[in-house]
C-alpha positions as CSV (number, residue, x, y, z in Angstrom):
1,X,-53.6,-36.6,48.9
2,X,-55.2,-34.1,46.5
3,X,-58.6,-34.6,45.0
4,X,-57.9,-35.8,41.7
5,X,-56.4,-38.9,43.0
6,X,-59.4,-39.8,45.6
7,X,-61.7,-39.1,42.6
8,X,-59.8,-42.1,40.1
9,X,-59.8,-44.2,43.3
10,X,-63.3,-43.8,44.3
11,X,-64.7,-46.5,42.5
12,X,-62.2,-49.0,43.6
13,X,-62.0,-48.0,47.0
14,X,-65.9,-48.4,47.5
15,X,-65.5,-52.0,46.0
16,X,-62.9,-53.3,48.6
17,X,-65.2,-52.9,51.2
18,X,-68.6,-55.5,49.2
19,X,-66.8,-58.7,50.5
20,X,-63.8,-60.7,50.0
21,X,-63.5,-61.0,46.3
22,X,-63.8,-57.1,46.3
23,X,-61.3,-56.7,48.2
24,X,-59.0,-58.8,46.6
25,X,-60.5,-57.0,42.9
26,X,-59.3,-53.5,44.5
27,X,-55.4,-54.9,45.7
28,X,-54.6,-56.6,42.7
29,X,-56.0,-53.9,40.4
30,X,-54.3,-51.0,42.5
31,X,-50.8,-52.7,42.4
32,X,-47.6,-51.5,40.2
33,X,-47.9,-48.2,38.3
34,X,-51.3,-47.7,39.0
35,X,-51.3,-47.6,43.0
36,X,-53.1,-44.9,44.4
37,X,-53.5,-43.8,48.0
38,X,-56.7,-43.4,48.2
39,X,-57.5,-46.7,47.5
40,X,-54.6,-48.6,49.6
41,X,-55.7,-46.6,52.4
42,X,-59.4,-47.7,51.9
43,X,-58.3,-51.5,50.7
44,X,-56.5,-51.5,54.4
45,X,-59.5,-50.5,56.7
46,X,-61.4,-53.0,54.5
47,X,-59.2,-56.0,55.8
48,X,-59.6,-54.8,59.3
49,X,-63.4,-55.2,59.1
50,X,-63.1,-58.6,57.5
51,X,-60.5,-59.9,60.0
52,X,-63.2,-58.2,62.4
53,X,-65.7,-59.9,61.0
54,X,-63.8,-63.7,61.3
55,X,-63.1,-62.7,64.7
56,X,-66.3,-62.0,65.7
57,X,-67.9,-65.0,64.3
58,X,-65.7,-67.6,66.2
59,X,-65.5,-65.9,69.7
60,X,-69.4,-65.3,69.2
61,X,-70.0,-69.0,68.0
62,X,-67.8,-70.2,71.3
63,X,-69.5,-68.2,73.8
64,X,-73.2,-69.0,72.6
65,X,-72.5,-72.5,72.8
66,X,-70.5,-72.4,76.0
67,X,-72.9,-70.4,78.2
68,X,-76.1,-70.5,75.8
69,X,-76.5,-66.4,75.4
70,X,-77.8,-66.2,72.1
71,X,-78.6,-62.5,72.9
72,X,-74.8,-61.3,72.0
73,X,-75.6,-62.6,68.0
74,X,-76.0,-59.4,67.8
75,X,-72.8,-58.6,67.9
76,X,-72.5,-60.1,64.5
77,X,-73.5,-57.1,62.6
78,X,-70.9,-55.0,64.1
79,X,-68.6,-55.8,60.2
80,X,-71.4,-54.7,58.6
81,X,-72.1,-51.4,60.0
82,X,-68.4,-50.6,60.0
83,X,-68.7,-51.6,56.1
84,X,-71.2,-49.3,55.5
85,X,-69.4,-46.6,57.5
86,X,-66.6,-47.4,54.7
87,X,-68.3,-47.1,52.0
88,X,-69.7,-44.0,53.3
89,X,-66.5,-42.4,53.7
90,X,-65.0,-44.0,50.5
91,X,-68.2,-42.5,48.2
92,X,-67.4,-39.1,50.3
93,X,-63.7,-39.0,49.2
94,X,-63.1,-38.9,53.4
95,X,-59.5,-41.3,54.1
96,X,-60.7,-40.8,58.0
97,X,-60.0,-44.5,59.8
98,X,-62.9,-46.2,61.0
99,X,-63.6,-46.2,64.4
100,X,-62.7,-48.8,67.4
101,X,-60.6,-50.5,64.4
102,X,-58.8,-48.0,62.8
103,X,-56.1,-47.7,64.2
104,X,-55.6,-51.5,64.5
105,X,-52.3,-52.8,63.1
């Protein structure tokens, strides 16, 4: 992927990651003639974090109401700091995967 095509992507490959309705903004606006690779790329470690991010919040609800541990909410904010790592990579024209999740699907 050469430079020119992370730069035209940039913008919509930081958007995918600010929540849902960004990353729905970024796959429909990507689609046909105008796909770029950058931004699919970036638009696909997005949905891991969100599907993280659903995941999270009903195995966390489950187990804090099963066995009372409210200590592990703070596994909660484990989608956010893998969106910011996103973001980060996405305004650094980086396409490396995130980690843990990555490599997921």
């Amino acid at each position: 992927m050469d430079q020119s095509t992370k730069e035209q992507g940039k913008t919509m490959a930081i958007i995918s990651y600010i929540t849902v309705i960004g990353l729905l903004i970024a796959y429909f606006s990507t689609r046909g003639d105008k796909e770029n690779e950058f931004v699919s790329f970036h638009i696909g470690q997005s949905l891991r974090v969100f599907i993280l991010g659903i995941i999270i919040s009903v195995s966390i609800g489950i187990i804090i109401s099963v066995t009372g541990l409210s200590i592990l909410r703070f596994l909660s904010y484990a989608p956010l700091v893998f969106m910011v790592l996103g973001v980060m990579n996405a305004n650094n024209l980086k396409d490396e995967k995130l980690p843990i999740i990555g490599d997921i699907g």
